[in-house]
N, C-alpha and C positions, 0 to 999 in steps of 0.2 A: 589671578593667573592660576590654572590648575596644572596639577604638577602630574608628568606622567609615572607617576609611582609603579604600578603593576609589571608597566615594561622596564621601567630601570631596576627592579628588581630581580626580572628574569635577566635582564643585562650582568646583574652584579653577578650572580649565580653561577652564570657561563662564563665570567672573564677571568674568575677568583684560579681557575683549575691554568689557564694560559699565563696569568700574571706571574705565578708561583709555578714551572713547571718541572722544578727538581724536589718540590717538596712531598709528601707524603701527605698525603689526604687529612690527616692526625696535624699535620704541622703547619698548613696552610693554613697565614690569617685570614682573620675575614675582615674583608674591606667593605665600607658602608661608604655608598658614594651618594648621599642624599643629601648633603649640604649646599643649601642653593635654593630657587634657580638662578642662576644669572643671564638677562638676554643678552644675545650678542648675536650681532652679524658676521657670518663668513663666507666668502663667495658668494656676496649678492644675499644669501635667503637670513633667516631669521635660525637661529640654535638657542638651546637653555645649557648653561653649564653648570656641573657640579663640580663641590670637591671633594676630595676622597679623604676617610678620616689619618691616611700615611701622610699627608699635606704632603704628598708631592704627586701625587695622582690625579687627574681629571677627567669627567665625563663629558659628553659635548650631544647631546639629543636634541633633534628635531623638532621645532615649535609648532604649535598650531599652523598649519597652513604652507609647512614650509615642504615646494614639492619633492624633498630630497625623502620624506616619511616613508613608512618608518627607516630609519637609520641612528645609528650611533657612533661615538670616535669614543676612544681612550687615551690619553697619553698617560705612558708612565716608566720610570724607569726599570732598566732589567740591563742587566751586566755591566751597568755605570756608560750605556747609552738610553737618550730617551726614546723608546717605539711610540710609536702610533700606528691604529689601527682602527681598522670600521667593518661598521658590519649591519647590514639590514637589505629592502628590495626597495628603495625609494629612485628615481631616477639621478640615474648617474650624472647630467647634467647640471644638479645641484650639489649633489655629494663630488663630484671632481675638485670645482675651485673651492671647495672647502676644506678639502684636502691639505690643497695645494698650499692655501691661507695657514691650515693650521699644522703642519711640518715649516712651515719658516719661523713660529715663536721661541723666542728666547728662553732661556731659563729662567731668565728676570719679569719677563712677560709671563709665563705660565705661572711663579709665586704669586704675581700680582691677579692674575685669576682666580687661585687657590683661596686668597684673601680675601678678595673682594666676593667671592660665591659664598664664604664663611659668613660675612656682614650681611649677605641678602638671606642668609638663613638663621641670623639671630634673631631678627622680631617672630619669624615663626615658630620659634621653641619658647617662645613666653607665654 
């Protein structure tokens, strides 16, 4: 499975200034959200998830084929609620119920993501 690196890096690049937006350019960490991928279905199409190295962060990008491309989600927290958000020109159609699917995960559901995108990225750091 090839991993869309290039784009989840200009992804990481752009979210880091939204994720953190009281912080001072100097203070903002930087979040590396390349642990992963994990597939996962949301609304019907196909996503890759990652986790994000705060383990409470997650990325959610567009697989091969899937017509929501390009697109991406975030969930993460920020004022002790969790946001979510997307962003890209894939059709709406497919990026709607994925939306939808993934504002209704639990917190216990998004650890278990976190986790489990951690495990599908440990044979690839060996």
């Amino acid at each position: 499975m090839t991993r869309p690196v290039s784009t989840l890096f200009i992804i990481l690049a752009c979210m880091g200034a939204a994720a953190f937006p009281r912080l001072s350019r100097a203070q903002q960490p930087q979040l590396d959200c390349s642990l992963g991928p994990l597939a996962k279905t949301y609304g019907g199409s196909s996503w890759l998830v990652y986790a994000c190295s705060d383990n409470k962060s997650l990325v959610v990008v567009t697989s091969q084929g899937n017509p929501g491309s390009p697109f991406y989600f975030m969930l993460t927290p920020q004022n002790g609620k969790r946001r979510l958000f997307g962003e890209g020109t894939g059709r709406k159609s497919a990026t709607d119920p994925a939306f939808a699917e993934l504002s209704r995960l639990t917190e216990d559901e998004i650890a278990g993501l976190i986790e489990s995108a951690k495990k599908a990225a440990a044979p690839q750091r060996q």
